[in-house]
C-alpha positions as CSV (number, residue, x, y, z in Angstrom):
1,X,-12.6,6.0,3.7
2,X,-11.6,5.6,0.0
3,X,-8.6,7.7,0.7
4,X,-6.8,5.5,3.1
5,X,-6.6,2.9,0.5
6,X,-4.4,4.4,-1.7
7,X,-0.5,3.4,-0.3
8,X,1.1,6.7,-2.1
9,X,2.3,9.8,-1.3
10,X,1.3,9.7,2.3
11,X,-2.6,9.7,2.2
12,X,-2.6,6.3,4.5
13,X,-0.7,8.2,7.2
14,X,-2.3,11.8,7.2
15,X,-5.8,10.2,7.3
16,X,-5.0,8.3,10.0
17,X,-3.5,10.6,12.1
18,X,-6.5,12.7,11.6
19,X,-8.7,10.2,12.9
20,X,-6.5,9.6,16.1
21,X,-6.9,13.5,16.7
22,X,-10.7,12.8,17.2
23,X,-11.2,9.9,18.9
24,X,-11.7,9.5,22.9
25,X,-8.3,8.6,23.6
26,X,-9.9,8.0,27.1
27,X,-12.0,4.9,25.8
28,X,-9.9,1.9,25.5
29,X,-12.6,0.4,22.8
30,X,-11.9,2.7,20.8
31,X,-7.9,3.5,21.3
32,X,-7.9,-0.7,20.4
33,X,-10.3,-0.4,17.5
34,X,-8.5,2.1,15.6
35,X,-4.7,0.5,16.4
36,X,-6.8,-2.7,14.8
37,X,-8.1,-0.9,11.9
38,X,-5.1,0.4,11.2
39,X,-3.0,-2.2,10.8
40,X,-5.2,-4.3,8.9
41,X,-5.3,-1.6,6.3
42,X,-2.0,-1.6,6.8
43,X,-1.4,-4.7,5.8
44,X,-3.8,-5.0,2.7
45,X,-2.6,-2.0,1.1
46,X,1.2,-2.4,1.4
47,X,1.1,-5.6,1.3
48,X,-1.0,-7.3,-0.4
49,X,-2.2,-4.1,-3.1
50,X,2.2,-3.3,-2.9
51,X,2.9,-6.9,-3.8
52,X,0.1,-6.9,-6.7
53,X,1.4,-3.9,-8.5
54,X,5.1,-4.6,-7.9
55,X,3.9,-8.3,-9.7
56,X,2.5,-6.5,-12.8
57,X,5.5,-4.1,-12.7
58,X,7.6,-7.2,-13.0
59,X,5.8,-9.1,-15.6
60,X,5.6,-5.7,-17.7
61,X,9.2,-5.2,-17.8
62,X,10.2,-8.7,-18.4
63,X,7.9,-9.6,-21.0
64,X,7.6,-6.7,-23.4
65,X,10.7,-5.8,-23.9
66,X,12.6,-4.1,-26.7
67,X,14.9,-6.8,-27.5
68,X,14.2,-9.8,-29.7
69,X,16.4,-12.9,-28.7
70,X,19.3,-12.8,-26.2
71,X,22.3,-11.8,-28.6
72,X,20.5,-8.5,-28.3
73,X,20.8,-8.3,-24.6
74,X,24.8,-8.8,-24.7
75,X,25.2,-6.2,-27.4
């Protein structure tokens, strides 16, 4: 289940579909269970996990930079 946590490269997706292919589509618990699961997950890893790492991305680039005062960043 580790797997579908990481937001890259497609892993989300392809694990997902792969637990669609063996569920009971025939059972509604369990057709409503996994829409549920999925978009939770969904929602944690590229939203919340997207917005963290695009935050540190951010604060990276703007903070260590290679330019010492702002004369440097007209030049």
């Amino acid at each position: 289940m580790l797997v579908s946590l990481f937001p890259y490269w497609g892993f989300q997706p392809f694990f997902y579909i792969l637990i669609f292919l063996f569920i009971d589509k025939g059972d509604e618990y369990q057709l409503v269970n996994f829409i549920l699961n999925y978009k939770k997950l969904q929602f944690f890893t590229q939203g919340c996990v997207s917005g963290v790492i695009g935050y540190i991305m951010y604060y990276i680039c703007a903070s260590v930079g290679e330019f010492d005062s702002v004369e440097d960043l007209v030049e």
